[in-house]
N, C-alpha and C positions, 0 to 999 in steps of 0.2 A: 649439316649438323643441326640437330634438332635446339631450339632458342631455351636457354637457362634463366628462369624468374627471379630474379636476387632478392624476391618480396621476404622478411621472413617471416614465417609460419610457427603458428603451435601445435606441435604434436604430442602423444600419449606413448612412450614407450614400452611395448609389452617384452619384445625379446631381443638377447643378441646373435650376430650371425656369428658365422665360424672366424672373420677374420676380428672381431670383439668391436664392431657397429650394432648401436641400436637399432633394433625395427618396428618400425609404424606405419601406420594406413592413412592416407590421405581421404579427404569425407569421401572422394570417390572409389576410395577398396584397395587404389593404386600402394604396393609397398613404399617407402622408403626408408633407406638405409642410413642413418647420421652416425657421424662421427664424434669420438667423444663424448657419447649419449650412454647409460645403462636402465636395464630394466627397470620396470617402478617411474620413471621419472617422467616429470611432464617439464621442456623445453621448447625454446624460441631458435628455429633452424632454419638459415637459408642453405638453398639447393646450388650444388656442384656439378652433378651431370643428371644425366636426363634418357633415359632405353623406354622399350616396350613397355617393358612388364615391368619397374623399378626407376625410383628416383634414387639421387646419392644425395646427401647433403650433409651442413656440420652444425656442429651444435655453437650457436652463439649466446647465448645465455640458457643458465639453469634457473626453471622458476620452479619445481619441487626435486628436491634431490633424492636419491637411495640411499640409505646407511651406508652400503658399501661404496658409496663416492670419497674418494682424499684428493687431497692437493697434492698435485704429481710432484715429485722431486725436479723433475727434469725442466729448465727455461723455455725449453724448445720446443717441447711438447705440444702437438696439433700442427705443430710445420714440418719439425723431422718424422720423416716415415719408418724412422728406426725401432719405434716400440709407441704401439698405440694404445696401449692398456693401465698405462699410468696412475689415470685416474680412479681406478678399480682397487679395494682394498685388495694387495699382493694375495693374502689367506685364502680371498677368494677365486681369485683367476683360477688357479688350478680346478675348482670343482665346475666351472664355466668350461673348463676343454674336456671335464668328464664329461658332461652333459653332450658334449657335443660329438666325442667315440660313442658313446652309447646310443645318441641319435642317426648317426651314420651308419651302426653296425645294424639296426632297427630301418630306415630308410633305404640302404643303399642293398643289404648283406639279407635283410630279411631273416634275421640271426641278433641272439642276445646272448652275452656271456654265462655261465650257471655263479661264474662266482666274478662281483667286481673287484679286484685291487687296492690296497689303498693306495692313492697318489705317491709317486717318488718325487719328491722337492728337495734344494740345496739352497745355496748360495741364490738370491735373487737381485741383490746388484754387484757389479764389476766381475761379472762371472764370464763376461766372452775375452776369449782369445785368439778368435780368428774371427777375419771378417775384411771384407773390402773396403776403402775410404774412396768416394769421386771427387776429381779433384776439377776445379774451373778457374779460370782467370777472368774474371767479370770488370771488365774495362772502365764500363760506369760506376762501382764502386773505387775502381785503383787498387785493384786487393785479389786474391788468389784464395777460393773458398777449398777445403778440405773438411770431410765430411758422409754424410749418409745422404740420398737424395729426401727431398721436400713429399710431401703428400703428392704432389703435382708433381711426378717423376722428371719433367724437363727440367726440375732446377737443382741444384744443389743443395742442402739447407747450411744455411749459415751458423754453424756451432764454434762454442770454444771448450765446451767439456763432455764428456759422454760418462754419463755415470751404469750404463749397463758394460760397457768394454772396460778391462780391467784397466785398477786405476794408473799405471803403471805406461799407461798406454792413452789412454780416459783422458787423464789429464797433463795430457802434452800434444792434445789438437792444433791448439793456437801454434804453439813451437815447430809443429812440421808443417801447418801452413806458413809460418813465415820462414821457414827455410825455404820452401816450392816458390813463394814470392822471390827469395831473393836470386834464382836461377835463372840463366839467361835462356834456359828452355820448361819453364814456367807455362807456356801455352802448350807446351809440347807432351805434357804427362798428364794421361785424363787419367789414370787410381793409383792405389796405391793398395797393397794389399798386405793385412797385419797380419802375425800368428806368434803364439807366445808360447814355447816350453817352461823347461827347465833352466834355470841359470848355471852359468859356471863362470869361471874365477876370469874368464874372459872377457862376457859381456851380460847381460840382466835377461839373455833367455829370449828376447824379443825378435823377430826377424820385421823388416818392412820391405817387401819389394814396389819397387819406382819401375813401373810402365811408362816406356818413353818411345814419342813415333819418329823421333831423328836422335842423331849421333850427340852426346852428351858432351861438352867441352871441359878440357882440363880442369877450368875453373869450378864448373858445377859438379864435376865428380870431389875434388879438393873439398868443397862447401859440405859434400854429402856425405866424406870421410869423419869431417870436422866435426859434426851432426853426430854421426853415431857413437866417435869417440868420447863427445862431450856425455849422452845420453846410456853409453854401453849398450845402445841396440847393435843389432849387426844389418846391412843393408846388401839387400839384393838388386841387381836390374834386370830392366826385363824389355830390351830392345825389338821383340819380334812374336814366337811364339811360345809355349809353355817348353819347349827345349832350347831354347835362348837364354832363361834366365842362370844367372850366376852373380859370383859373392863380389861383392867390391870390397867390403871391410867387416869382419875380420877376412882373410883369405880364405880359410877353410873352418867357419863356425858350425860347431856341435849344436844340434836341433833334437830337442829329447824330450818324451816327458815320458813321466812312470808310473806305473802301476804297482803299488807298495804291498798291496794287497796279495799280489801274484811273485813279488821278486822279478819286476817285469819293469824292461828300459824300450819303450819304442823310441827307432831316430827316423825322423822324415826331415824331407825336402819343404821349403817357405810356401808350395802353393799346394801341397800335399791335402787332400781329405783330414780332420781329425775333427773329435768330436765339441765346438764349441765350449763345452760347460765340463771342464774338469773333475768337479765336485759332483754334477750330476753322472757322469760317464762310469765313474766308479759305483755308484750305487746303480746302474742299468745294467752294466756288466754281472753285478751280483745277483739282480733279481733276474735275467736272464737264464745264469746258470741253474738256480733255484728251481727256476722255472720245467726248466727242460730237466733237471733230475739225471744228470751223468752218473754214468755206475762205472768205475773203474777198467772193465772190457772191452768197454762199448769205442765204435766209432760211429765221431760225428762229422755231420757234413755242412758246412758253415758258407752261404752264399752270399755274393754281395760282400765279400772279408774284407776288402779294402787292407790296411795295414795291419791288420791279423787284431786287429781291436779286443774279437771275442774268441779269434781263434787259438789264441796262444795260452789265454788264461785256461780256455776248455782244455788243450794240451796238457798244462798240469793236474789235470784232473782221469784223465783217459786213454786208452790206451791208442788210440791215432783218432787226428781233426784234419779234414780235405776242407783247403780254402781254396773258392773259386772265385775269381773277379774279373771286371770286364777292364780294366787299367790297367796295362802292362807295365807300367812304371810302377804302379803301386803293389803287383806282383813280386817283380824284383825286390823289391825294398821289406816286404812281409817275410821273403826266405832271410834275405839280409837280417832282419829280427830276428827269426827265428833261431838264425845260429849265431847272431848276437848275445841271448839267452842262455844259450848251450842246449837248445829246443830242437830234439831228433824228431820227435814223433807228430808235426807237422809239415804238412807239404799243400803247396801251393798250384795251379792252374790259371791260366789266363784264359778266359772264353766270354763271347758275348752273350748274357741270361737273355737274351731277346730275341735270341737268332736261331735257328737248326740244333741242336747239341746231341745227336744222334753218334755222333762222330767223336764225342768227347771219351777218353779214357774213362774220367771218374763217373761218366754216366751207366759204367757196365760193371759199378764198383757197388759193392755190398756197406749198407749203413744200418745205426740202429736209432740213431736219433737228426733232427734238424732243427739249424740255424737259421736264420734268413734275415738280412736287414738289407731292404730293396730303399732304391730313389724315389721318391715322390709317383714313380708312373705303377709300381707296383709289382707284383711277381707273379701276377695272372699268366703269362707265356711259361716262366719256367716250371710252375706248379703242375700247367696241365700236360706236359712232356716227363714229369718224373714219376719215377715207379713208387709210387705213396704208399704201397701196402708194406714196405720193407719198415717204412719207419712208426716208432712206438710213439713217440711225441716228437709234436714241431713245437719249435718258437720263436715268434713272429715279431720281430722288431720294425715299428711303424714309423716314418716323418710325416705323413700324410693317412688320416681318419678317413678320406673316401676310398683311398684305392684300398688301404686294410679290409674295410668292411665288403669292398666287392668280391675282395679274394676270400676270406672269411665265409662270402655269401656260397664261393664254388665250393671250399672244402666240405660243410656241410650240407648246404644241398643239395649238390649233384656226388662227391663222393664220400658222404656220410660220415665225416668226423664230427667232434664235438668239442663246440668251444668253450673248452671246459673255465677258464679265466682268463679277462682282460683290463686293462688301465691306463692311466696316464702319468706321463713323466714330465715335468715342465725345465725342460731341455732349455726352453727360451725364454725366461719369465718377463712378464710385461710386453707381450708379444701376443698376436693370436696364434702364434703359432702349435701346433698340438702334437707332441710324440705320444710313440702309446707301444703296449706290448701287450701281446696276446699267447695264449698257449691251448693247442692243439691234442685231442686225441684220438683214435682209432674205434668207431663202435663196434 
């Protein structure tokens, strides 16, 4: 491994990267990339890691700052790897993730939209509802951390509040680490994973499932009833694989959240997909539909549906939505909505978007419009297998600005659509993280 200088240095910071580090040139041209650094500013940074082509490093003093620098809310801030943008006026982050679709669809896509977006913003703290906690028992302190990992992903960071996860959840870190402490298999549960609907007269909405790699004792199941009855969370375990987990308290807890918008109740399962940001979810959904312009007739074909997110809403709007998803759990569970709803004119398929779909029923099925919210790797495979001339407009819901812009780059320049408008939604604020929607048409 190449040797780390702890000298610190000053550098000039011209720009940020996509994950919201500053970038600089060392006198010899080499980049580096600092942490908790923004544009404009000139800083005193030692170096963290060391590549070819790039240094890493963090920012340890500010000697000229950017207007858009604040004092981050957060204590933890520059240890926890939970949200590294803190220090960034809020106002501004979102125009920082524009910059950075628009650089990607330009860079990657060789493609610029005719029309940008304004930014979709909500709620920008205590807006997550799901989200994984790691949990460690660090024997040199005497104490059992519960948490988001460190910058430095081998550690845990040591927190007692999370002001981005709702508060409800936020601020009872401390409380579910010392329950983990007081369990006789405390070394035995590396996460813990959160998720928050709706409440009901039973418990505050919350679910937490407890990953455990041995058999849990009367006493620590008793501990963890106690816990949730004191807090009206509901607690799941989760002894093996994602078909292992089940309810310890309540028995059978309702897991819900709604869409008011639509007269729409989704129920899922504690480790189910759903969309982090409640407040933003509902205004993505709208600017989707907007987007895409359903005309009462029409059917649409919704990939990527997961628990019918955008399929069900499109439903009341159209005359039949084909949801296709690669989770057959989350399949089942999307019909299960669906006729939870009293939603006929949705139907659902399980199939791999990555694989052969020659074979697929709704591949030889007539559409007028498209959906698409693909993973992080993108929908380059299922794009160049579908029959594209059927549809009048797509639209394209993004978690990841490179693989949109690559796909983006096929549609129009190898099959000649036009990216007629695209934007960003800050899905995760205080995060580098970038969602984005784009919308497609036919020249």
């Amino acid at each position: 491994m190449a040797r780390i200088d702890k000298t610190p240095f000053e550098v000039e910071i011209t720009d940020l990267t996509h994950d919201g580090r500053g970038v600089a040139r060392r006198p010899d041209g080499k980049a580096v990339f600092v942490a908790g650094a923004l544009p404009g500013e000139r800083v005193m940074a030692t170096q963290t890691g060391r590549h070819r082509s790039f240094d890493e490093a963090r920012t340890v003093e500010v000697l000229h700052a950017a207007p858009e620098r604040v004092d981050p809310r957060c204590a933890h801030f520059g240890v926890c790897s939970g949200c590294a943008m803190q220090h960034y006026d809020e106002t501004k982050q979102i125009h920082a993730k524009q910059r950075v679709l628009l650089e990607n669809l330009e860079r990657i896509g060789h493609v610029s939209p005719e029309r940008v977006l304004p930014p979709l913003v909500d709620a920008s703290w205590g807006y997550r509802r799901k989200g994984r906690f790691s949990v460690r028992r660090v024997e040199k302190k005497d104490k059992t951390l519960v948490g988001f990992r460190e910058t430095d992903p081998r550690f845990v960071a040591e927190i007692s509040q999370c002001h981005t996860v709702l508060p409800i959840i936020g601020d009872r870190i401390d409380a579910i680490a010392a329950l983990v402490d007081s369990l006789q298999a405390r070394r035995e549960i590396p996460q813990i994973e959160f998720i928050a609907g709706d409440p009901t007269p039973e418990f505050c909405g919350v679910a937490l499932t407890f990953r455990h790699m041995s058999p849990l004792s009367d006493s620590d199941r008793d501990a963890l009833i106690a816990f949730a009855q004191q807090h009206r969370f509901a607690i799941f375990l989760q002894p093996g694989g994602i078909d292992s987990v089940h309810a310890l308290w309540p028995a059978e807890p309702k897991l819900s959240f709604s869409l008011p918008q639509w007269n729409l109740e989704f129920l899922f399962r504690p480790l189910d997909f759903i969309q982090v940001n409640a407040g933003l979810n509902g205004r993505m959904i709208q600017s989707a539909i907007d987007l895409l312009d359903p005309q009462p007739d029409d059917r649409v074909l919704d990939l990527f549906a997961g628990l019918g997110n955008f399929t069900l809403p499109l439903a009341r709007q159209v005359r039949e939505v084909v949801g296709v998803e690669g989770e057959a759990g989350l399949v089942r569970r999307a019909r299960e909505n669906a006729e939870h709803n009293g939603i006929a004119n949705a139907k659902f398929h399980a199939a791999d978007l990555a694989k052969d779909l020659s074979g697929e029923p709704w591949m030889r099925e007539s559409f007028d419009r498209l959906l698409l919210d693909p993973p992080r790797s993108g929908a380059d495979f299922v794009l160049a297998h579908l029959p594209l001339k059927q549809f009048s407009r797509i639209v394209y819901v993004s978690c990841h600005p490179a693989s949109l812009a690559r796909d983006a780059g096929y549609l129009v320049n190898e099959k000649r659509w036009k990216l007629r408008a695209a934007g960003v939604m800050d899905m995760f604020p205080h995060t580098g993280h970038v969602e984005s929607i784009a919308m497609f048409e036919p020249r």
